[in-house]
C-alpha positions as CSV (number, residue, x, y, z in Angstrom):
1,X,80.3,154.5,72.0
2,X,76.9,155.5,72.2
3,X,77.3,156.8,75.6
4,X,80.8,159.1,74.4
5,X,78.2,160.2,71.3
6,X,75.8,161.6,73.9
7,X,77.7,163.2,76.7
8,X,79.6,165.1,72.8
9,X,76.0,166.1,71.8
10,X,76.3,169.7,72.0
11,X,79.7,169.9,71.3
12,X,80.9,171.9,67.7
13,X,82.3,169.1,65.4
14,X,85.4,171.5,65.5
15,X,85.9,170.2,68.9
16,X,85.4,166.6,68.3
17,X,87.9,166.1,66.0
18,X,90.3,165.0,68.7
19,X,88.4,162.7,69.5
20,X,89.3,159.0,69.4
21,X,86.2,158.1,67.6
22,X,86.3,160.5,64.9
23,X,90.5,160.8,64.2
24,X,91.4,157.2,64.0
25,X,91.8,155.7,61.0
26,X,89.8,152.6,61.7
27,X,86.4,152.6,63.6
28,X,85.4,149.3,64.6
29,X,81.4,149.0,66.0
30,X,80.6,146.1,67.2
31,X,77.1,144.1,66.8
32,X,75.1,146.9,65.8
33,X,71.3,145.3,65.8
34,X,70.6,144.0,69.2
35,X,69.4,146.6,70.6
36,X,67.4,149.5,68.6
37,X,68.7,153.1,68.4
38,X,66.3,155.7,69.9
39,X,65.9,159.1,68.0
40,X,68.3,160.9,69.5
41,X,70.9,158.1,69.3
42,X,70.2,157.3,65.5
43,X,71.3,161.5,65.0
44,X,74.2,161.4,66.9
45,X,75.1,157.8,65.6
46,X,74.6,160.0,61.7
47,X,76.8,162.6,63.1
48,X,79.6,160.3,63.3
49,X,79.0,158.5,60.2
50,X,78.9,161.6,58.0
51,X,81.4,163.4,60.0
52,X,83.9,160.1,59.3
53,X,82.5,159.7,55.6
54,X,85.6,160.2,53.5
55,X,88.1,160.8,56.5
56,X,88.1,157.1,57.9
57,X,87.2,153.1,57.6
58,X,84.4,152.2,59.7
59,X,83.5,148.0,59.9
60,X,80.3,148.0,61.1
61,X,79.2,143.9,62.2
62,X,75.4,143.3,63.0
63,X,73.3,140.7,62.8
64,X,70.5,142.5,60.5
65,X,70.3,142.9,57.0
66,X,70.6,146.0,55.4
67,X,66.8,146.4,54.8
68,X,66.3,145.7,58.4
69,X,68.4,149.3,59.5
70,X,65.3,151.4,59.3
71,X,64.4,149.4,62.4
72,X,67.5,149.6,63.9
73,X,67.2,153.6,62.9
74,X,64.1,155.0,65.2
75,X,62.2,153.7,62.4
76,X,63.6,156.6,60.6
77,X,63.7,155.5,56.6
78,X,65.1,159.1,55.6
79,X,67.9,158.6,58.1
80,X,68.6,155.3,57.4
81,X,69.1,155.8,54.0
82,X,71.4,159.1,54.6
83,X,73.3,156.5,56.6
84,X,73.4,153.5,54.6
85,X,74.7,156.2,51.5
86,X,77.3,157.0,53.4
87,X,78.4,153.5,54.5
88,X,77.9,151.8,52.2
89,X,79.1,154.1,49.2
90,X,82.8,152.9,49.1
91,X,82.1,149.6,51.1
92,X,83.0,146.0,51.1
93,X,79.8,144.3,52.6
94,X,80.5,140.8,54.2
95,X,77.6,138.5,54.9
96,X,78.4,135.3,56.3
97,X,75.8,133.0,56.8
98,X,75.3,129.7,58.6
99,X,75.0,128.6,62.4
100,X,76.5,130.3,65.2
101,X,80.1,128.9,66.3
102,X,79.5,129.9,69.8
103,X,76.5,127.0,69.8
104,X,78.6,124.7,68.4
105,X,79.9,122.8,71.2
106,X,76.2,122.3,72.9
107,X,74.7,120.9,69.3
108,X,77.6,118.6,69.7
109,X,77.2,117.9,73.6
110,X,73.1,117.6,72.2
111,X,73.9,115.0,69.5
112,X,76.4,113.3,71.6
Protein backbone atom coordinates (compact mmCIF):
# COMPACT_ATOMS: atom_id res chain seq x y z
CA UNK A 1 0.00 0.00 0.00
CA UNK A 2 2.76 2.11 0.88
CA UNK A 3 4.21 1.77 -2.52
CA UNK A 4 0.36 2.78 -4.29
CA UNK A 5 0.63 5.83 -1.53
CA UNK A 6 3.92 7.03 -3.09
CA UNK A 7 3.74 6.64 -6.81
CA UNK A 8 -0.28 8.87 -5.77
CA UNK A 9 1.99 11.53 -3.94
CA UNK A 10 1.40 14.39 -6.20
CA UNK A 11 -1.84 13.49 -7.20
CA UNK A 12 -5.07 15.99 -6.12
CA UNK A 13 -7.18 14.03 -3.58
CA UNK A 14 -9.93 14.82 -6.19
CA UNK A 15 -8.24 12.25 -8.31
CA UNK A 16 -7.70 9.63 -5.76
CA UNK A 17 -11.00 9.13 -4.83
CA UNK A 18 -11.26 6.23 -7.31
CA UNK A 19 -9.03 4.77 -5.86
CA UNK A 20 -9.38 1.32 -4.27
CA UNK A 21 -7.71 2.36 -1.09
CA UNK A 22 -9.61 5.42 -0.45
CA UNK A 23 -13.49 4.23 -1.88
CA UNK A 24 -13.90 0.92 -0.31
CA UNK A 25 -15.75 0.61 2.55
CA UNK A 26 -13.30 -1.47 4.53
CA UNK A 27 -9.52 -0.82 4.55
CA UNK A 28 -7.65 -3.58 5.97
CA UNK A 29 -3.54 -2.85 6.86
CA UNK A 30 -1.89 -5.40 7.87
CA UNK A 31 0.90 -5.57 10.67
CA UNK A 32 1.70 -2.08 10.83
CA UNK A 33 4.97 -2.02 13.25
CA UNK A 34 7.63 -4.06 11.73
CA UNK A 35 9.08 -1.97 9.93
CA UNK A 36 9.23 2.04 10.79
CA UNK A 37 7.63 4.61 8.44
CA UNK A 38 10.14 7.19 7.02
CA UNK A 39 8.91 10.99 6.83
CA UNK A 40 7.57 10.94 3.75
CA UNK A 41 5.69 7.71 4.26
CA UNK A 42 4.16 8.64 7.78
CA UNK A 43 2.52 11.98 5.38
CA UNK A 44 1.22 10.00 2.82
CA UNK A 45 0.20 7.21 5.30
CA UNK A 46 -1.84 10.63 7.21
CA UNK A 47 -3.17 11.55 3.89
CA UNK A 48 -5.09 8.38 3.70
CA UNK A 49 -6.10 8.23 7.23
CA UNK A 50 -7.71 11.73 7.26
CA UNK A 51 -8.78 11.53 3.77
CA UNK A 52 -10.83 8.06 4.97
CA UNK A 53 -11.72 9.56 8.44
CA UNK A 54 -15.55 9.63 8.41
CA UNK A 55 -15.90 8.05 4.84
CA UNK A 56 -14.70 4.44 5.71
CA UNK A 57 -13.53 1.47 8.41
CA UNK A 58 -9.96 1.03 8.54
CA UNK A 59 -8.66 -2.21 10.94
CA UNK A 60 -5.36 -1.40 11.46
CA UNK A 61 -3.35 -4.86 13.25
CA UNK A 62 0.27 -4.18 14.62
CA UNK A 63 2.20 -5.54 16.99
CA UNK A 64 2.95 -2.05 18.96
CA UNK A 65 1.06 -0.33 21.44
CA UNK A 66 -0.46 2.77 20.86
CA UNK A 67 2.24 4.72 22.79
CA UNK A 68 4.83 3.08 20.67
CA UNK A 69 3.27 4.85 17.07
CA UNK A 70 5.46 7.88 17.50
CA UNK A 71 8.15 5.44 16.67
CA UNK A 72 6.47 3.87 14.12
CA UNK A 73 5.61 7.72 12.88
CA UNK A 74 9.36 9.23 11.77
CA UNK A 75 9.43 9.94 15.40
CA UNK A 76 6.95 12.49 14.55
CA UNK A 77 4.67 12.94 18.02
CA UNK A 78 2.55 15.88 16.28
CA UNK A 79 1.70 13.37 13.51
CA UNK A 80 1.18 10.62 15.44
CA UNK A 81 -1.25 12.12 17.45
CA UNK A 82 -3.15 13.79 14.34
CA UNK A 83 -3.32 10.11 13.38
CA UNK A 84 -4.08 8.26 16.33
CA UNK A 85 -7.22 11.21 16.71
CA UNK A 86 -8.40 10.19 13.67
CA UNK A 87 -8.26 6.34 14.29
CA UNK A 88 -8.85 6.01 17.05
CA UNK A 89 -11.90 8.57 17.51
CA UNK A 90 -14.78 6.19 16.63
CA UNK A 91 -12.65 2.90 17.24
CA UNK A 92 -12.94 -0.41 18.70
CA UNK A 93 -9.32 -1.20 19.87
CA UNK A 94 -8.50 -5.07 20.23
CA UNK A 95 -5.51 -6.12 22.18
CA UNK A 96 -4.89 -9.69 22.45
CA UNK A 97 -2.24 -10.74 24.44
CA UNK A 98 -0.47 -13.99 25.00
CA UNK A 99 2.15 -16.23 22.89
CA UNK A 100 2.24 -16.44 19.35
CA UNK A 101 0.11 -19.43 17.62
CA UNK A 102 2.45 -19.60 14.86
CA UNK A 103 5.29 -20.88 17.66
CA UNK A 104 3.07 -23.18 19.03
CA UNK A 105 3.86 -26.27 17.36
CA UNK A 106 7.89 -25.91 17.91
CA UNK A 107 7.20 -25.20 22.01
CA UNK A 108 5.33 -28.41 21.64
CA UNK A 109 8.02 -30.33 19.34
CA UNK A 110 10.65 -28.48 22.28
CA UNK A 111 8.70 -29.96 25.24
CA UNK A 112 8.09 -33.11 23.51
Amino acid sequence: MLIALRTDAHQPLARLKSRKYMSSSLLLVDERGYDPMSREEASLFFRLVSYRYGRGAMIITTNKSIRDWTELLAGDAVLATAILDRLLHHAHVLNIKGRSYRLRDLEDALKG
